[in-house]
C-alpha positions in Angstrom: -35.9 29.6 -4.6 -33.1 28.1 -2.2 -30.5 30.0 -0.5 -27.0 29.0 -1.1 -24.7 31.5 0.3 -24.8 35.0 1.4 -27.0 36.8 -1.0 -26.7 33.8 -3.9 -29.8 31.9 -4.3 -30.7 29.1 -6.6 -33.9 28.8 -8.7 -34.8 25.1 -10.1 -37.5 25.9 -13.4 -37.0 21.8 -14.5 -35.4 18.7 -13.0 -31.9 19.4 -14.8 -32.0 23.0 -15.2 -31.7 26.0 -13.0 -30.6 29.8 -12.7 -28.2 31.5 -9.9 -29.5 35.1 -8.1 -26.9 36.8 -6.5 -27.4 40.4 -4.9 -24.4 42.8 -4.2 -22.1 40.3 -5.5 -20.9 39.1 -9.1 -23.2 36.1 -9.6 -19.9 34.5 -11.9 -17.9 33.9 -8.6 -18.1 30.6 -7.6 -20.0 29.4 -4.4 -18.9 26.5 -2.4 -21.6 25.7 -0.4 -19.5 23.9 2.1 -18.0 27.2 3.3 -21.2 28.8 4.3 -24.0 28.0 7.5 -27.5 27.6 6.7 -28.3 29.9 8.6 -28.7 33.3 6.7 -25.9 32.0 4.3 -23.3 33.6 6.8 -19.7 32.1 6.3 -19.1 29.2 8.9 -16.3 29.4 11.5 -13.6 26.8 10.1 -10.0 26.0 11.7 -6.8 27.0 10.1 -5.3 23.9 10.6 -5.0 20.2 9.6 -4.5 17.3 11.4 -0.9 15.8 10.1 0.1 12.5 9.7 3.0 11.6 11.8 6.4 13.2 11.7 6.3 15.9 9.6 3.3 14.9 8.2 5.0 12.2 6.2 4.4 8.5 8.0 2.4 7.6 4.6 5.5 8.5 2.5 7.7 6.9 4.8 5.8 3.5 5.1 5.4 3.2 0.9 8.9 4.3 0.7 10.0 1.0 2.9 7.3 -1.6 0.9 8.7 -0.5 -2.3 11.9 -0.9 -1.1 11.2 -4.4 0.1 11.2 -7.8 -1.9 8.1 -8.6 -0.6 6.0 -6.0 0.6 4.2 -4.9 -2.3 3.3 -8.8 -2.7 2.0 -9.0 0.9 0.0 -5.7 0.4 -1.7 -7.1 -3.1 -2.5 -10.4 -1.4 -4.4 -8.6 1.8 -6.3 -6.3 -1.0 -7.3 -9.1 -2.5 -9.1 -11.0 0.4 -10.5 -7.4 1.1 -12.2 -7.1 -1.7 -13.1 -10.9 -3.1 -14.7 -10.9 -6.1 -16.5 -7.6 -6.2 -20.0 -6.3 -5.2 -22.9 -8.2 -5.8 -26.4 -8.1 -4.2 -27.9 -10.5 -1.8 -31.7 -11.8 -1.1 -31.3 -12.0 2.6 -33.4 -15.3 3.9 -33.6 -17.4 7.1 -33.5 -21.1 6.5 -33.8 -24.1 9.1 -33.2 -20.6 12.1 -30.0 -19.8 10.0 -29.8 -16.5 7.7 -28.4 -17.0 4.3 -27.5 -14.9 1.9 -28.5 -15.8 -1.9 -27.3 -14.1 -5.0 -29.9 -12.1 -6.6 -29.2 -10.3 -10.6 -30.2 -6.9 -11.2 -30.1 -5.2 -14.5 -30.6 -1.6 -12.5 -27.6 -2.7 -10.3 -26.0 -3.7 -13.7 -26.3 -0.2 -14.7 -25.6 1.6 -11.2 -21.9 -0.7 -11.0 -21.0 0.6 -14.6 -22.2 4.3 -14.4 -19.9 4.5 -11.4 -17.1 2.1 -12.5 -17.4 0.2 -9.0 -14.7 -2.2 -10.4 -12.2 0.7 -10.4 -13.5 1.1 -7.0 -13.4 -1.8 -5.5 -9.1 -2.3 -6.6 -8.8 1.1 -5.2 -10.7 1.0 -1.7 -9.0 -2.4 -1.3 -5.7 -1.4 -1.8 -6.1 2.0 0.3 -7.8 -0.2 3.2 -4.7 -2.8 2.9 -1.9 -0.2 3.2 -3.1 2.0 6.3 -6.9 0.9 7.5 -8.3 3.8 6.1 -10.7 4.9 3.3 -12.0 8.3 2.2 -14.4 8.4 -0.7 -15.3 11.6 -2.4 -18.7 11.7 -3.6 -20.7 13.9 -5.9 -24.4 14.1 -6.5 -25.8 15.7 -9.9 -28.5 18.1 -10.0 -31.5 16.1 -9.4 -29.4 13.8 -6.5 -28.4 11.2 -8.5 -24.4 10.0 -7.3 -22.7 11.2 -10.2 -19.3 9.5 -8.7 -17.7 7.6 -6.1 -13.8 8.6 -6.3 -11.6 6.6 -4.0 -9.0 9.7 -2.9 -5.4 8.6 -2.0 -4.9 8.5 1.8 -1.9 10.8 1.5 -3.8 13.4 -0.6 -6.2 14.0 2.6 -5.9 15.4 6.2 -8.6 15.8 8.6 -9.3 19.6 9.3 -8.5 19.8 13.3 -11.8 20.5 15.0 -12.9 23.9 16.9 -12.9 24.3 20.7 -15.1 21.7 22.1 -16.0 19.5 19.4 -14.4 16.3 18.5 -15.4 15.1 15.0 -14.1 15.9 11.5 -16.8 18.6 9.8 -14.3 19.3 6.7 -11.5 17.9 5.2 -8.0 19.6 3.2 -7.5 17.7 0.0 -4.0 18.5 -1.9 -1.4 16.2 -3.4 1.8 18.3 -1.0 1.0 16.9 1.9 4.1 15.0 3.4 6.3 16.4 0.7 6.1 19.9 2.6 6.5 21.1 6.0 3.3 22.5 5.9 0.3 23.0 3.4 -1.2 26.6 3.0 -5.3 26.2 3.1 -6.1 28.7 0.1 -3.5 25.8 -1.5 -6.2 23.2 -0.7 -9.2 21.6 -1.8 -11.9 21.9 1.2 -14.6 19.6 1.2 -17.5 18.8 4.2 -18.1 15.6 5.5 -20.4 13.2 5.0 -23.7 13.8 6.7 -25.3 10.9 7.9 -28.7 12.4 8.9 -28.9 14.2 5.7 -27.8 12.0 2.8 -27.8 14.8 0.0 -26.9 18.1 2.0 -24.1 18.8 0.0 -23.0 18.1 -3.4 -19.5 17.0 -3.1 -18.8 15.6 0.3 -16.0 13.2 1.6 -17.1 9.6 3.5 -14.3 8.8 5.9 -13.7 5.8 7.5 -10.9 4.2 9.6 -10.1 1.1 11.7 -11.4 2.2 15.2 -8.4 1.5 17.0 -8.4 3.1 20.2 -6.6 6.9 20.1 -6.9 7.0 16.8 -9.7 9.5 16.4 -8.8 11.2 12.8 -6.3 9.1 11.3 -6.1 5.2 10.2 -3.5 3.0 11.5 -2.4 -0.3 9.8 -1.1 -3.0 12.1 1.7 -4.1 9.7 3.6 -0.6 10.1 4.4 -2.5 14.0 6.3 -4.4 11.5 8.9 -1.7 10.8 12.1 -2.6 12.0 11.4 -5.9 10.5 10.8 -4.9 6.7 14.0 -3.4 7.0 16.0 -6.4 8.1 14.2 -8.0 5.1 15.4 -5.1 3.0 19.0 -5.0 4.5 19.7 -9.0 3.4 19.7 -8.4 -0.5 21.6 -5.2 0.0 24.2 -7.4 2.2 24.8 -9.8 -0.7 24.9 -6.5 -3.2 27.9 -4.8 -0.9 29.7 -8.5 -0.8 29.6 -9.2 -4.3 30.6 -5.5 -5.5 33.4 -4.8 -2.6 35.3 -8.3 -2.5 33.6 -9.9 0.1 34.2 -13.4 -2.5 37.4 -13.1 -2.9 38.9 -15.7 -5.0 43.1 -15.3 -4.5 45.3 -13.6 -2.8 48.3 -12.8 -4.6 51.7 -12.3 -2.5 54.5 -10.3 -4.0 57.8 -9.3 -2.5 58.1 -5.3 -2.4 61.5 -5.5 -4.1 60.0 -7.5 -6.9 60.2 -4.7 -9.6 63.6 -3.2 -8.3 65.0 -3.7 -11.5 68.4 -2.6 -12.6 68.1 0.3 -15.3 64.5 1.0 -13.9 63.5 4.3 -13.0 60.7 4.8 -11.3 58.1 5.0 -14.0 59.0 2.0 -15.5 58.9 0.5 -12.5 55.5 1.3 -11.9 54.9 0.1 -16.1 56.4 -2.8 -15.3 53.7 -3.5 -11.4 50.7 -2.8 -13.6 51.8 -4.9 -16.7 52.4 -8.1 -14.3 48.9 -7.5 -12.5 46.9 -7.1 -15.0 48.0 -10.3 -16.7 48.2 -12.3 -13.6 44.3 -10.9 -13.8 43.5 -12.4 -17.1 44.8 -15.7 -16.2 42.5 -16.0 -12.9 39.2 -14.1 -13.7 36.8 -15.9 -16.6 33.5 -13.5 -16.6 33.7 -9.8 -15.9 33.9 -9.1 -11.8 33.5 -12.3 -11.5 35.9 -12.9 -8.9 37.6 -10.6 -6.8 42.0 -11.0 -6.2 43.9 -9.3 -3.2 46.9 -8.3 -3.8 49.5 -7.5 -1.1 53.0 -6.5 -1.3 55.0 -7.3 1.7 58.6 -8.0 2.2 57.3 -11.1 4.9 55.0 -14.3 3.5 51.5 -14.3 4.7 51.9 -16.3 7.9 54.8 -14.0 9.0 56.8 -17.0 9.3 59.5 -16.2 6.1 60.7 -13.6 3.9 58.6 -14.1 0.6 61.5 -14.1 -2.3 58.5 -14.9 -5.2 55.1 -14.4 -6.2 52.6 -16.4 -4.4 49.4 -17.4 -5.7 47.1 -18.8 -3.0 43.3 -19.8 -3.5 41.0 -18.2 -0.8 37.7 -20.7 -0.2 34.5 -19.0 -0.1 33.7 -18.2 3.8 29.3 -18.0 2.9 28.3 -21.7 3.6 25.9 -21.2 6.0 22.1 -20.7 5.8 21.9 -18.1 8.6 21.0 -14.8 6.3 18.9 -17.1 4.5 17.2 -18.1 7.5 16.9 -14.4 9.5 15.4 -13.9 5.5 12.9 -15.8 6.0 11.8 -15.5 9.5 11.4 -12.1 8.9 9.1 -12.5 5.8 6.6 -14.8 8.2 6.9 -11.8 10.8 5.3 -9.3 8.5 3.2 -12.0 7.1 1.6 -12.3 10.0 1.5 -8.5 10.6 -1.0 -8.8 8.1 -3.0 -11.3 9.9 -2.3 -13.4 6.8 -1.0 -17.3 7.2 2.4 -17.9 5.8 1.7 -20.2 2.9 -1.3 -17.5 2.0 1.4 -14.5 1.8 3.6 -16.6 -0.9 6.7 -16.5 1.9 6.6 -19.3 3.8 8.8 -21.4 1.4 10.7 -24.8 1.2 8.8 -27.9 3.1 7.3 -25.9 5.5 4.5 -24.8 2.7 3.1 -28.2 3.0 1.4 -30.0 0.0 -2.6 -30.4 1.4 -4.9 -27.6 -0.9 -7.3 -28.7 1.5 -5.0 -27.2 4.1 -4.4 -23.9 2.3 -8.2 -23.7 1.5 -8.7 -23.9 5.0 -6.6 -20.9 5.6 -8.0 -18.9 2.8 -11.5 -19.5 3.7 -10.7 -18.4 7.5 -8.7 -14.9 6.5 -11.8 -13.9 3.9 -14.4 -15.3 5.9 -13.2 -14.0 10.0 -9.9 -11.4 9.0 -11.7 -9.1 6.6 -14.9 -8.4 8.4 -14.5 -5.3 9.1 -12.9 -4.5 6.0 -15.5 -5.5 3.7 -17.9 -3.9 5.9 -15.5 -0.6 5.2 -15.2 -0.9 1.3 -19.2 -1.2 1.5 -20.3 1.9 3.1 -19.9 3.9 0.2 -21.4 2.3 -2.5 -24.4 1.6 0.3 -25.1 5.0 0.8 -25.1 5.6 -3.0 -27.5 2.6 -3.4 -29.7 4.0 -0.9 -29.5 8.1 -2.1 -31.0 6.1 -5.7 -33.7 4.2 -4.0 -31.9 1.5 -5.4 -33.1 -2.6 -4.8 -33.9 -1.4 -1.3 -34.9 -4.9 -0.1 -31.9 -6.4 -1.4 -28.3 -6.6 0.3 -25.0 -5.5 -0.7 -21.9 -7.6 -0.1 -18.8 -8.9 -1.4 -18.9 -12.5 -3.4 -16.5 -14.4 -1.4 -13.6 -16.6 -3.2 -14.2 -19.8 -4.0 -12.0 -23.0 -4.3 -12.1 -26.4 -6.1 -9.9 -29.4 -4.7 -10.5 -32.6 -5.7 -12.1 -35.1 -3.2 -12.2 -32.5 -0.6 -14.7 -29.7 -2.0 -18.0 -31.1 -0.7 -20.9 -32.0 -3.3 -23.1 -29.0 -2.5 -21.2 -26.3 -2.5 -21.2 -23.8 -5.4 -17.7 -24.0 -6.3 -17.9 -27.8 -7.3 -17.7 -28.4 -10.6 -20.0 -32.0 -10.5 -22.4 -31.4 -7.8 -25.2 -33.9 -7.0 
């Protein structure tokens, strides 16, 4: 019999089944072990508080808000998730060959079974994606009753915040999980999922835990940090370009005419003053359908004025003059542009990679852009993969799983013609 929590004990009677003692207490409460010490099942001493995230605990909110917002973002994001996470997990039969080790694919059917029973494919998009947009991944993890992982779940970096640590300790024992955070000032605990952490020494201590992982950029002790949200200022000049040409085309910045009329035009005798206004919108609106083709698609000015345009003459008629289209420079184009290769590299992603580095600056050579693909999955993503794999490592290890064997990622692999050497696996006629 196994204590569990003040006065609750457990009693296993088979390898899936089990019964609950309690003393003094209604046994149909439920437990969480996470709350109490193992020592005499007293309740531990936990903080109050969480660790937020920026500004009013809303720098997650605010950085999606300005990707989705962007023409591009969202693209750069996806592209860096998928260098991250290559083509999936696979295991390796670690040998040394000529002093050099290599890493050779080995099949499992029990690994087979372990990748579908936790839907690792699911996982793998997720932890990629979460690891792309702020260098951080937290897994929740939950063991069934004879310690089996039951499931990996990739939770959303905004639906987590570190529980701030007691007097005199430094690392994260328990984490809040609720999906408020950063749309409210301030999250109320009982309001809160609590979870423990992961403990290392002790694989199956607890049966729901969270594994936390971020970049370990210096002072950022709880929290990740993504190196494109430097980039700030320049994803909104991005954004602020279309909107530019939005404002122009909606309030008249191509305007096609300017019409001139006298102010005494409609000073007609027998006119009162409502026929004279009749008579002003009449004429405009079919001096409108004689200059405009497609709806809004030109814009007219219209000026009454007892002078002509250059100030130079009284103006005695209507005077239709054509007004040429002041956007023939590139400029916006280029500031478009400049930015976009900015928060490419941001990304530590090449141009041509990131789909933004356009016109005859992308270059023609695949061997070129094989090149650069091959050096962001192969020396960018280190630590990244090494991230995504923790997880599903400790899983394969809780199971006892291939233990000789190695997890990785399968790296991507390219075909160009005349350039792909003979031996390499991603050649389609090799010797």
């Amino acid at each position: 019999m196994k204590q569990i929590g003040h006065n609750v004990f457990v009693h296993q009677y088979s390898p899936t089944a089990g019964v609950v003692v309690s003393f003094g207490k209604d046994g149909s409460e439920a437990i969480d072990g996470a709350v109490y010490s193992e020592s005499g099942g007293n309740p531990k001493v936990s903080s109050s508080e969480y660790i937020k995230r920026g500004e009013n605990d809303a720098k997650l909110l605010e950085m999606h808000r300005l990707a989705t917002e962007s023409p591009n973002k969202w693209a750069l994001l996806s592209t860096k998730a998928s260098f991250i996470g290559g083509w999936g997990f696979r295991l390796f039969d670690r040998q040394i060959h000529n002093m050099k080790e290599q890493l050779i694919p080995f099949y499992s059917t029990n690994f087979d079974e372990f990748h579908d029973r936790l839907d690792l494919d699911d996982f793998h998009q997720a932890a990629s994606y979460q690891l792309a947009f702020g260098n951080e991944l937290n897994v929740k993890m939950t063991l069934d009753s004879t310690n089996k992982v039951a499931s990996l779940e990739v939770v959303d970096n905004n639906d987590i915040r570190s529980e701030k640590p007691l007097k005199g300790k430094t690392k994260t024992e328990r984490f809040w999980l609720s999906n408020k955070f950063g749309f409210q000032k301030t999250v109320k605990k009982e309001d809160c999922l609590i979870l423990p952490a992961y403990d290392a020494s002790d694989p199956t201590k607890y049966p729901v835990c969270i594994i936390h992982q971020i970049k370990r950029i210096p002072m950022q002790r709880f929290n990740g940090m993504a190196e494109w949200w430097g980039s700030k200022e320049w994803g909104e000049v991005t954004n602020d370009v279309p909107k530019y040409y939005k404002a122009a085309f909606r309030n008249g910045f191509f305007v096609t005419h300017h019409i001139s009329i006298p102010d005494d035009y409609f000073d007609k005798e027998g006119l009162d003053d409502v026929a004279k206004e009749k008579l002003k919108i009449d004429t405009l609106n079919e001096i409108a359908d004689v200059l405009s083709g497609i709806d809004d698609a030109n814009k007219i000015l219209v000026t009454f004025s007892k002078y002509s345009a250059d100030g130079k003459g009284i103006l005695k008629e209507i005077k239709v003059t054509p007004i040429t289209n002041p956007i023939k420079d590139e400029a916006f184009i280029r500031m478009f542009e400049a930015a976009n290769l900015v928060q490419a590299s941001s990304h530590a992603m090449p141009g041509k990679l990131a789909g933004v580095q356009l016109g005859s600056q992308m270059g023609s050579s695949g061997k070129e852009i094989v090149a650069e693909a091959d050096y962001l999955q192969d020396y960018l993503t280190y630590f990244d993969r090494t991230m995504i794999c923790k997880p599903v490592q400790i899983a394969k290890r809780i199971e006892g799983l291939e233990p000789l064997k190695v997890l990785g990622i399968k790296r991507m692999e390219s075909y160009t013609p005349d350039v792909t050497p003979k031996d390499n696996t991603s050649n389609p006629n090799p010797k």
